[in-house]
C-alpha positions in Angstrom: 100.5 50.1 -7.4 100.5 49.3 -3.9 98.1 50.3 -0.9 97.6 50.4 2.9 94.0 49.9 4.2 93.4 52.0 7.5 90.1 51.6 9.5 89.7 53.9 12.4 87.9 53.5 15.4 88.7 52.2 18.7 85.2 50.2 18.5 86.7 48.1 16.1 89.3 47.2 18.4 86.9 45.5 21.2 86.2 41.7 21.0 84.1 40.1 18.9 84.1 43.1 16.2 84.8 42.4 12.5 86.3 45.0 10.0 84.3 44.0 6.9 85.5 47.0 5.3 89.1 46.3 5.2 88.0 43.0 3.9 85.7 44.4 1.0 88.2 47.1 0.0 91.2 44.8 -0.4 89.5 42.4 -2.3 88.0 44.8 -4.6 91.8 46.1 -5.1 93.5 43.4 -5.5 90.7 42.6 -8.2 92.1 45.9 -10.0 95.9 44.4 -10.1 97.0 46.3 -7.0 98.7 44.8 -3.9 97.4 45.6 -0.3 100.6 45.7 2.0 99.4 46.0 5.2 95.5 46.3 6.8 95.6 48.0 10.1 93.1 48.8 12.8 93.6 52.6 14.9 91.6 53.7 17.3 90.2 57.0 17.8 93.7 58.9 18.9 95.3 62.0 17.4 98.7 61.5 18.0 98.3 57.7 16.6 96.0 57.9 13.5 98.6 61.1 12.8 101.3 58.6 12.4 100.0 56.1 11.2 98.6 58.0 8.5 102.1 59.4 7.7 103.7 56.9 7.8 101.3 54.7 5.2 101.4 58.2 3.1 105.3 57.9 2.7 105.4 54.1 2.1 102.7 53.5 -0.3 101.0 54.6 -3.5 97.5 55.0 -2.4 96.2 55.0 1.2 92.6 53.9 1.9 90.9 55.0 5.0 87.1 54.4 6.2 86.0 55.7 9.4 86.3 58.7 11.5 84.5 60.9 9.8 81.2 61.9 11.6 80.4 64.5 13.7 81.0 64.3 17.4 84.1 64.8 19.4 85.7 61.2 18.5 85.5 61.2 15.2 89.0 62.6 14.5 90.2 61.4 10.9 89.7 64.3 9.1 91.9 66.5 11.7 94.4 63.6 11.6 94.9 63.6 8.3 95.8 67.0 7.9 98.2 66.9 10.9 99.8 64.1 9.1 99.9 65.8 5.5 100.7 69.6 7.2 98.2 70.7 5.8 94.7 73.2 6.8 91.1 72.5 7.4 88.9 74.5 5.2 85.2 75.6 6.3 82.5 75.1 3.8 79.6 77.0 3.5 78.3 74.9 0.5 78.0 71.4 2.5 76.8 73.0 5.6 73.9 74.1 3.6 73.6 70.7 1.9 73.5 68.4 5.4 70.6 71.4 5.9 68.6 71.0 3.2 68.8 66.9 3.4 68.1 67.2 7.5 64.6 69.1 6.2 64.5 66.4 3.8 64.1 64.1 6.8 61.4 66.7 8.6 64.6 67.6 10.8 66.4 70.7 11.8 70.7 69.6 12.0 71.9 69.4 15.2 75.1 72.0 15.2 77.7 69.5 16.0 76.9 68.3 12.2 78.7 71.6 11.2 81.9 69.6 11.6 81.1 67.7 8.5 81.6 70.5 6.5 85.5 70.6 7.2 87.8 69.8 4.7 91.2 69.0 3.9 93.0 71.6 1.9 93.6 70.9 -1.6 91.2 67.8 -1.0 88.0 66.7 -3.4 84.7 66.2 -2.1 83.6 62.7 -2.6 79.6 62.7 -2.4 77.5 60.5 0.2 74.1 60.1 -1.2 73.4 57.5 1.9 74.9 59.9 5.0 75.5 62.6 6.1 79.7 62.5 6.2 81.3 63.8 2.7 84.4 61.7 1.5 87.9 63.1 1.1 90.2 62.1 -2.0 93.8 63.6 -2.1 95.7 62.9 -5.4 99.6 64.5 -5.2 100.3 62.1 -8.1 103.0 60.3 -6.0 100.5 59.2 -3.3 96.7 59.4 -3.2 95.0 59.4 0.3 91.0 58.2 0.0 89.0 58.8 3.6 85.6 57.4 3.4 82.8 56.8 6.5 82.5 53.7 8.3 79.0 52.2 7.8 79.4 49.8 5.5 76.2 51.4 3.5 77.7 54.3 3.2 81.5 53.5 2.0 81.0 50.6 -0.1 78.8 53.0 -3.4 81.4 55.6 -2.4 84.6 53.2 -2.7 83.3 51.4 -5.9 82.5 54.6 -7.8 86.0 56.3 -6.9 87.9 53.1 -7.9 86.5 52.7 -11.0 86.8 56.2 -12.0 89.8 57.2 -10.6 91.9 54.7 -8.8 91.6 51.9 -11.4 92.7 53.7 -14.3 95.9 54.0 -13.0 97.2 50.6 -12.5 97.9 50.2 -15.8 97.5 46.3 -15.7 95.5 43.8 -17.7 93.7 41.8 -15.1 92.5 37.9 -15.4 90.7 36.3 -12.4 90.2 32.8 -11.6 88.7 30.9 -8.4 87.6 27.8 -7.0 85.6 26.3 -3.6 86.1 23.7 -2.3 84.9 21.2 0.8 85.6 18.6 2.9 89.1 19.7 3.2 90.2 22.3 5.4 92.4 25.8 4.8 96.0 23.8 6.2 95.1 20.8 4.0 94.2 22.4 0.9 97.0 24.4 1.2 99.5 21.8 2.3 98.2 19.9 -1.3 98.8 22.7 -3.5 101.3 25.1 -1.6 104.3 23.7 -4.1 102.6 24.6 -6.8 101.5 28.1 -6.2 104.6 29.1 -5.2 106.5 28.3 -8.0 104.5 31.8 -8.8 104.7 35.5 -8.5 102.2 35.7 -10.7 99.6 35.1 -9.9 99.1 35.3 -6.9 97.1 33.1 -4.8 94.6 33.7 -1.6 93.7 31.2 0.1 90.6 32.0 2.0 87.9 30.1 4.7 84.3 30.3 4.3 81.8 28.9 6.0 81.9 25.1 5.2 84.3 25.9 1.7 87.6 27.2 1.4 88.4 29.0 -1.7 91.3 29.9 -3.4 91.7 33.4 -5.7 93.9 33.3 -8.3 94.9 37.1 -9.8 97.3 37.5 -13.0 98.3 40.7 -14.5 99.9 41.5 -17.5 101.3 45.2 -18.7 101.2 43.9 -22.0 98.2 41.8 -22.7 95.0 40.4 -20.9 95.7 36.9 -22.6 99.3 36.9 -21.5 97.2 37.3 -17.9 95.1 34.6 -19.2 97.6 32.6 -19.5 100.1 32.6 -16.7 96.6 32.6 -14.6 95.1 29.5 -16.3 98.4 27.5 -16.1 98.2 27.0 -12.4 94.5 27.2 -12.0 94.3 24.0 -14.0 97.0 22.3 -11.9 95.2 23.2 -8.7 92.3 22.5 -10.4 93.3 18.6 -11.3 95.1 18.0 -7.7 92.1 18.9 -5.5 89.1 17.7 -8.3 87.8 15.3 -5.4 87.1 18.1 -3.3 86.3 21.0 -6.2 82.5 22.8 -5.3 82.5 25.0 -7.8 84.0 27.8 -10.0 81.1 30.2 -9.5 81.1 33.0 -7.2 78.2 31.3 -4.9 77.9 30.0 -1.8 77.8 26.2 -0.6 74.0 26.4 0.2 73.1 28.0 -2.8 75.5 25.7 -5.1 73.7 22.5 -3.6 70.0 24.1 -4.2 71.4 24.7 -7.6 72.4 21.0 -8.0 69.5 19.7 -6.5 67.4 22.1 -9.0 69.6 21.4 -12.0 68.3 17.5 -11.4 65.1 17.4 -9.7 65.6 16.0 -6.6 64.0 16.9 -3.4 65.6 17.2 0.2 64.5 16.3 3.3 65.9 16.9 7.0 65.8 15.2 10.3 68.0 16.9 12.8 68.7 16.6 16.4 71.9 18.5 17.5 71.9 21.2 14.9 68.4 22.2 16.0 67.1 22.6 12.4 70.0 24.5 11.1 70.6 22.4 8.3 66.7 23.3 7.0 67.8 27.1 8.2 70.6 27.0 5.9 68.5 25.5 2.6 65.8 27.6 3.3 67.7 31.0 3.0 68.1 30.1 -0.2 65.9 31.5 -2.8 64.6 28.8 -4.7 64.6 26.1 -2.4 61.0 25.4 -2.5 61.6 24.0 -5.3 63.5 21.2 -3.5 63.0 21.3 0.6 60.1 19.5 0.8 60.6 19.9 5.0 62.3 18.8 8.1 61.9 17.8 12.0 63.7 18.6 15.1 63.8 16.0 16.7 65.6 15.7 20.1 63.4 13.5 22.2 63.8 10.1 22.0 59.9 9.5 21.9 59.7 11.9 18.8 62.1 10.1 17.5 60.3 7.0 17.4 57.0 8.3 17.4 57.7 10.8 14.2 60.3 9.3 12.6 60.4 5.5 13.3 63.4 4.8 14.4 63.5 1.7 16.2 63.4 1.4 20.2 65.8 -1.6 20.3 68.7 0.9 18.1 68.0 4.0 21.0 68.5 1.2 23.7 71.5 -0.6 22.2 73.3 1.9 20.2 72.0 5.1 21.9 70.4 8.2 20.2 74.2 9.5 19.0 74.7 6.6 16.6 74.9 5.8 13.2 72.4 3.8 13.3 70.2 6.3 14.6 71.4 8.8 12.4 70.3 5.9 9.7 66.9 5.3 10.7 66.5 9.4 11.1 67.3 9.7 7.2 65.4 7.2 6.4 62.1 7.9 8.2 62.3 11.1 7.3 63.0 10.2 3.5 60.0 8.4 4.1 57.6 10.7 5.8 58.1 13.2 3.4 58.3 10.9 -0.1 61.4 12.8 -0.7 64.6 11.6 -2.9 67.1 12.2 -0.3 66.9 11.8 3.5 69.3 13.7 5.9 69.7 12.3 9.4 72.2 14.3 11.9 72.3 13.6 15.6 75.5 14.4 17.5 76.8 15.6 21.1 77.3 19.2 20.5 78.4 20.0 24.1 79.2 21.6 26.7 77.5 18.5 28.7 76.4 14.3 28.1 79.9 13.7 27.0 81.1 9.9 28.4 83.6 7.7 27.7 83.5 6.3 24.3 81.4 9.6 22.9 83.0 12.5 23.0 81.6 16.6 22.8 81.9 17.0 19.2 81.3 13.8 17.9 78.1 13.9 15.1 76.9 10.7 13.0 75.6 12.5 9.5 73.3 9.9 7.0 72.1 10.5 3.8 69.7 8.1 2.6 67.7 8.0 -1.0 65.4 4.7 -2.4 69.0 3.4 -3.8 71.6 4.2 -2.0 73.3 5.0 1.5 76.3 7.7 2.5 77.2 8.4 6.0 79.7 10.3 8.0 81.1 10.6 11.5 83.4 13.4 13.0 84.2 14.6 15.9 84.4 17.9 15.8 86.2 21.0 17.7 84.8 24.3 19.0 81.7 25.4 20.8 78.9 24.8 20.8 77.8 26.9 17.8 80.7 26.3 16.6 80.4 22.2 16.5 76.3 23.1 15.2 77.8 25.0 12.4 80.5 22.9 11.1 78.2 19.8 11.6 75.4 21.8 9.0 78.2 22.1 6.7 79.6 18.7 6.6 75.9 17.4 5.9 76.2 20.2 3.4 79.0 18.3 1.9 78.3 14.7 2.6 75.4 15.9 -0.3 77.9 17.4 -2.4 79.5 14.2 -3.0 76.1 12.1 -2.5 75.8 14.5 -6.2 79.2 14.2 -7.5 78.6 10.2 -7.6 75.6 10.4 -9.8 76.2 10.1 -13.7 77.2 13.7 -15.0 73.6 15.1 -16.6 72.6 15.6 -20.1 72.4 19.1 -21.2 
């Protein structure tokens, strides 16, 4: 089975907006063995949803479409879809009295306008919306099947999982087998300049190769008609190749994210973390602390961007601001390690950097960030300079430190279970 993902809305075509659920539903498909052609964005326009609509209806198995569905003047997809199916709008009385009884519910009498809700499209089913007030549409003619769903992420994603699993899924008669890896210090053009002759050498599976913050991972479906261990094992052939080609820069296998893997790690072995930052303005300690269970090892952290704090706080050495200057690695050394220090931590972070737009000179470019990770032992440290803005540079600078104690970990002797 193949499918188009439509999300409607000219909203979603301004700047800066992200379609998370085109994102959510084609993952959650492709999970079930079936192939997203196309993802495409419409905004709120008759004649253009209409043929878009059927267009997708003619070319596709199934035709997935989230937004559009509410009650004021622009929310058109209901009225589009019928255009583009020929077929009628049908009042009823039922859901009318439903959006009233769950407006009481509230302490509210339903505006009017909500009464558009309660069209649907002939020969449609009523998908329920426990979280809103807009009904979803599913359409099954056998040779195509049309979903329509609301926008708000709340509302759709219950709605889509349910319907998938009890209706779409059954019919992709495929054995599914799922593998994945993150990894870091590498990014998406290099990993995939490393393993792009592998994967594809393959049709199945198939490979998506994705960016995350400070990881990229790689998703690796197989299908089978016949068996899930025939999946298993077209599936596992190339993870294991990938696998051994890009072990120096493999996170994890588990469905987690960076911050929460190197909690996990931290946790698995007892060691504690502490953080002295200067251009990342405490994002690094942001980032840990999201994580549940970092009190466990975040023992704390200082921003420290003046000079005198610097010294005063964290003892780094007058002589090393006046020689070297506070961007350094040797200030980034003494950061880690007075703050190792101050805290009685096992591991010391120290991050100071230019992060921009301004104090860029000659020999120290916007971008540039010395990372140093420090325990009672041993020494690691990093320099980059890195693109982007501002946030942008803050961000990827949290993430290499992120990473510099990922492989800070990875050189320790391998645990005892």
């Amino acid at each position: 089975m193949r499918a188009i993902v439509i999300a409607v809305g000219s909203e979603m075509l301004e700047l800066g907006r992200v379609d998370t659920n085109s994102v959510y539903i084609t993952q959650k498909l492709m999970e079930k063995g079936i192939i997203v052609d196309m993802r495409i964005l419409v905004g709120d326009d008759m004649e253009n949803l209409s043929w878009v609509i059927k267009n997708a209806y003619k070319r596709t198995q199934l035709v997935v479409i989230t937004g559009g569905l509410g009650p004021t003047e622009d929310d058109i997809t209901r009225e589009a879809t019928a255009n583009a199916l020929k077929r009628e709008l049908e009042f009823r009385q039922e859901l009318v009295e439903q959006l009233q009884t769950r407006f009481r519910m509230r302490g509210m009498q339903m505006p009017e306008i909500n009464a558009r809700q309660a069209f649907i499209i002939q020969g449609s089913e009523v998908i329920p919306n426990p979280l809103g007030t807009a009904p979803g549409l599913y359409i099954d003619d056998e040779q195509s099947r049309i979903l329509l769903m609301p926008g708000p992420p709340q509302e759709m994603i219950p709605m889509f999982d349910k319907i998938l699993q009890e209706r779409i899924a059954p019919l992709c008669n495929f054995h599914i087998y799922k593998r994945s890896f993150k990894f870091g210090g590498v990014t998406e053009s290099g990993l995939d300049s490393q393993i792009a002759e592998l994967y594809v050498k393959y049709k199945n599976p198939r490979t998506t190769i994705l960016a995350s913050p400070g990881m990229i991972e790689v998703h690796l479906i197989g299908r089978s008609r016949k068996t899930i261990e025939e999946a298993q094992q077209l599936t596992d052939e190339l993870a294991e190749k990938i696998k051994e080609r890009m072990k120096d820069a493999l996170i994890t296998e588990e469905d987690i994210s960076f911050p929460q893997y190197i909690v996990n790690e931290l946790r698995h072995r007892k060691l504690t973390l502490s953080v002295a930052e200067s251009c990342t303005g405490g994002g690094l300690g942001h980032t840990i602390t999201s994580i549940s269970g970092s009190s466990e090892i975040f023992l704390g952290g200082v921003i420290a961007y003046s000079n005198q704090l610097k010294m005063n706080l964290l003892g780094v050495d007058q002589y090393t601001l006046t020689k070297h200057g506070a961007v350094s690695r040797e200030t980034a050394k003494e950061m880690a390690v007075g703050i190792r220090q101050l805290t009685d931590s096992h591991i010391g972070i120290g991050i100071t950097g230019l992060a921009g737009p301004g104090g860029e000179s000659s020999n120290k470019p916007i971008g540039l960030v010395f990372i140093h990770l420090s325990t009672p032992t041993y020494e690691m440290a990093v320099h980059h300079v890195l693109p982007g803005s501002r946030e942008m540079i803050r961000a990827r600078t949290v993430n290499n430190s992120l990473n510099l104690i990922r492989q800070y970990l990875n050189s320790l002797p391998p645990m005892m279970e």
